[in-house]
N, C-alpha and C positions, 0 to 999 in steps of 0.2 A: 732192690730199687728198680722202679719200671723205667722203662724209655721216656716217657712223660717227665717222671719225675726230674730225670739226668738234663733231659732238657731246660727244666725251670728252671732247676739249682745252676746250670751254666750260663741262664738267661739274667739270672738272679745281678752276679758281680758285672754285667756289660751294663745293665739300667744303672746300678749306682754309678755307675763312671760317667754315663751320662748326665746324670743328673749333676752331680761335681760339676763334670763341664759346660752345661746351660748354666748352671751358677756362676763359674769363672766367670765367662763371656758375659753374664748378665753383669755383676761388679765392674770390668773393665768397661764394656759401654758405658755405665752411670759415670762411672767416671771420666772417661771420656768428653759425655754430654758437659759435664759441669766444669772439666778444665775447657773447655773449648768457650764454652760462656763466661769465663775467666778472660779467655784469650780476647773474647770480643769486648769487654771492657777494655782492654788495656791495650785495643789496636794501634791505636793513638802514638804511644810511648815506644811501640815495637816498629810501628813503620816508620817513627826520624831514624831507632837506631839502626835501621835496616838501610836509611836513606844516605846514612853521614858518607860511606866510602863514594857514591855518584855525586853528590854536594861539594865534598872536597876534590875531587876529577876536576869539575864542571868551574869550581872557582879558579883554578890551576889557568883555566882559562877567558880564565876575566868576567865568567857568565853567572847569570842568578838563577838557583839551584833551582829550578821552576818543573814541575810539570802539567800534563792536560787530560783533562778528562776526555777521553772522545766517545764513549758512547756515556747515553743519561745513564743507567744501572752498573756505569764502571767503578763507580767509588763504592757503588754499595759490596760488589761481588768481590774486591779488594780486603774488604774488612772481612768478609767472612773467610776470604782466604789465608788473611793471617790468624783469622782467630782457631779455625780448623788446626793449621800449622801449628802455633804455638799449643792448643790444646793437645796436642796428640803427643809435643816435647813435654810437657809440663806431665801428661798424664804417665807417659811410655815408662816410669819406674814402677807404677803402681801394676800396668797390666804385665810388665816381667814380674813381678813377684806373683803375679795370679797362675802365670804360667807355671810359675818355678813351684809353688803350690798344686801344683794340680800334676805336676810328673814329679816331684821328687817321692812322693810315699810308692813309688813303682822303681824306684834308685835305691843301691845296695848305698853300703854307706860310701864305699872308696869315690861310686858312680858320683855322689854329693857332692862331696869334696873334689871332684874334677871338674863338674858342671857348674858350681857355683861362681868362680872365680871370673869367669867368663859371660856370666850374667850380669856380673858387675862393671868388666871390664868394655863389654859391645856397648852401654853408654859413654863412657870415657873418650873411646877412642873418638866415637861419633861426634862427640863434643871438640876433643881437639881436631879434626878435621874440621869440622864447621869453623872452628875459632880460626884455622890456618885459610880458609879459606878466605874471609872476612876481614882481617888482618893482613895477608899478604897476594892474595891473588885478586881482590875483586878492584880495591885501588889502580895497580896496574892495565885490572882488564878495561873499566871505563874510563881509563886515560887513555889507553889504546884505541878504543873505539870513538872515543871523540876526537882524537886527531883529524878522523875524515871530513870532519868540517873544515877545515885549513885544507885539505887535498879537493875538496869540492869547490871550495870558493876561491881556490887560484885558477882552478879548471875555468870556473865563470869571467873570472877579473883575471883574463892573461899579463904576466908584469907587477900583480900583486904578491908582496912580499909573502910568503909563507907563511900567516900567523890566522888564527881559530878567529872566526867572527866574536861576537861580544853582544851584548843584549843591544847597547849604546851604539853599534855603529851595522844598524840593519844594510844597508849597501852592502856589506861585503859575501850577501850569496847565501849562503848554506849555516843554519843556524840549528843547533837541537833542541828539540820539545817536545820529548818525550812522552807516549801514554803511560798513564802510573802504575796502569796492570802489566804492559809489556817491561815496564823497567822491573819491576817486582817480579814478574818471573823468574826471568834473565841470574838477577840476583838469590832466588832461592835454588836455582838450580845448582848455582853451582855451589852451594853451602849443602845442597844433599848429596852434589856430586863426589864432592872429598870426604865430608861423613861418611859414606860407603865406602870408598876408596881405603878410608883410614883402618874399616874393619877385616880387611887383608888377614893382617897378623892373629884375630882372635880368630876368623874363618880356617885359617891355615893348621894354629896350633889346634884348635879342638878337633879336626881332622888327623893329626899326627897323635894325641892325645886317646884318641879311640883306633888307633892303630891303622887306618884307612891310606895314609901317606906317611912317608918317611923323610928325613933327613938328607936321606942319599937322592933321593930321587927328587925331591927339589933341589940340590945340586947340580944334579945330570940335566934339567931342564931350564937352565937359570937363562940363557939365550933366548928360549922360548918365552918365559913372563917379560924378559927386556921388551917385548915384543908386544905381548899383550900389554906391557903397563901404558908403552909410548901411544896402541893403538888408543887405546881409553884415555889419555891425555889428547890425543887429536880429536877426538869425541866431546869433552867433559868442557873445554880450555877454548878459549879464545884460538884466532888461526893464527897468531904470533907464534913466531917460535920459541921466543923464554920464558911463556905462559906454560908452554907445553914441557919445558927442560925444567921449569919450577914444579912444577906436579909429576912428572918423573924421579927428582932428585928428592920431592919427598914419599913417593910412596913406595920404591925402590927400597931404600934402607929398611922398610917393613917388613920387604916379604926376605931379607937377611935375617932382621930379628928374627923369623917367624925358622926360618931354618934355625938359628941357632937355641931357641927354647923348644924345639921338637929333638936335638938333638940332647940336650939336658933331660928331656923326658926319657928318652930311649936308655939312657947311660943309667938313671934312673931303675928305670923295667930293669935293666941287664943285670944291677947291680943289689936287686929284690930274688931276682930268679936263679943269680949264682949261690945266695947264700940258700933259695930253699933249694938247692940240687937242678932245678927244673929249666937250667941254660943249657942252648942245644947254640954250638956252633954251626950257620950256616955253610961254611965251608966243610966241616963232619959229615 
């Protein structure tokens, strides 16, 4: 066979792969496209349930859940940004399976069976993050941040009792009304902030999983993530401090989990490798 030849035939299997992956990518886009225009239908019903935890904040203090447009094109680039958002939730199972389709015939079988469980699991997680977020962190955080309407309006009205203005009694100073884009932000950030956060454990173990970290060694550094999780909670989290002890105390127990099902893997390995001969004491 000539040099020519060795070259085609090696050029040969890099174009199908190519092609595979323009295809992938091409299905996930369409898909994409058409949950996204799902999403822009149904902005409507996603931005009350996106709005109930500022709603109920805002009644806590006597006010009507109200917000403001401030520029003309702010309501429109609102809906496109939830329909974006939701399209990309609603879509994000179909383009892992495109993914999972496109490397697993390159996957031995065991590779399968490792990788799979964790394609399934990186939604999950990201789901109960987002749910924990929404649920228990966002209530607190814009009750917290409206309090400063009571600390601004006794600032103004010195001798005024300490209590939140109210739609009903404009006199008292400092009143929230909100932009509906800045409040929306606000709130999706931190629904993607703890969705991340929550993927710790599947990050960690598929890492420990392919052999790259161990058990031991996230032991010996476990001061070190205390560190990193509080810094990323001073980041992610309102400047309270039991916003920040609330998202430390839930993401914390994660990177536990993630130690304790890396060390089930390894015991695992160790306990495949005794019986085919092929265990090498590191101390030996």
């Amino acid at each position: 066979m000539s040099h020519t030849d060795e070259v085609d035939a090696s050029a040969a299997p890099l174009i199908e792969h190519l092609k595979e992956l323009r295809n992938r990518i091409l299905i996930s886009v369409a898909v994409l496209g058409v949950a996204c225009l799902v999403g822009y239908l149904l902005w409507i019903p996603i931005f009350h349930v996106l709005s109930i935890p500022m709603c109920n904040a805002m009644a806590d203090y006597g006010q009507k859940c109200q917000f403001v447009l401030i520029k003309l094109q702010e309501g429109f680039f609102v809906a496109v940004k939830i329909a974006v958002w939701a399209g990309f939730a609603m879509s994000f199972p179909v383009i892992a399976f495109q993914l999972w389709r496109f490397v697993a015939p390159g996957l031995y079988r065991n590779e399968k069976s490792a990788f799979l469980p964790f394609l399934v699991a990186s939604p999950a997680m990201f789901i109960a993050g987002a749910a924990f977020a929404y649920f228990m962190i966002l209530p607190g955080a814009f009750h917290f941040f409206l309090s400063y309407q009571g600390d601004f309006s006794q600032a103004m009205n010195p001798g005024a009792p300490p209590v939140a203005p109210s739609i009903t009694s404009p006199a008292a100073g400092v009143l929230y009304q909100g932009s509906v884009e800045s409040f929306l932000s606000l709130t999706m950030q931190f629904i993607m902030a703890f969705g991340l956060c929550f993927q710790l454990p599947v990050l960690l173990t598929l890492m420990g999983k392919a052999g790259m970290i161990s058990s031991g060694g996230l032991r010996a550094t476990r001061k070190y993530a205390v560190v990193a999780i509080l810094s990323i909670a001073a980041v992610a989290t309102p400047p309270d401090v039991m916003s920040q002890l609330i998202m430390f105390f839930a993401v914390y127990p994660l990177y536990e989990l993630s130690i304790w099902l890396i060390a089930g893997f390894e015991k695992k390995r160790e306990a495949e490798a005794r019986a085919d001969g092929t265990w090498v004491d590191e101390e030996e």
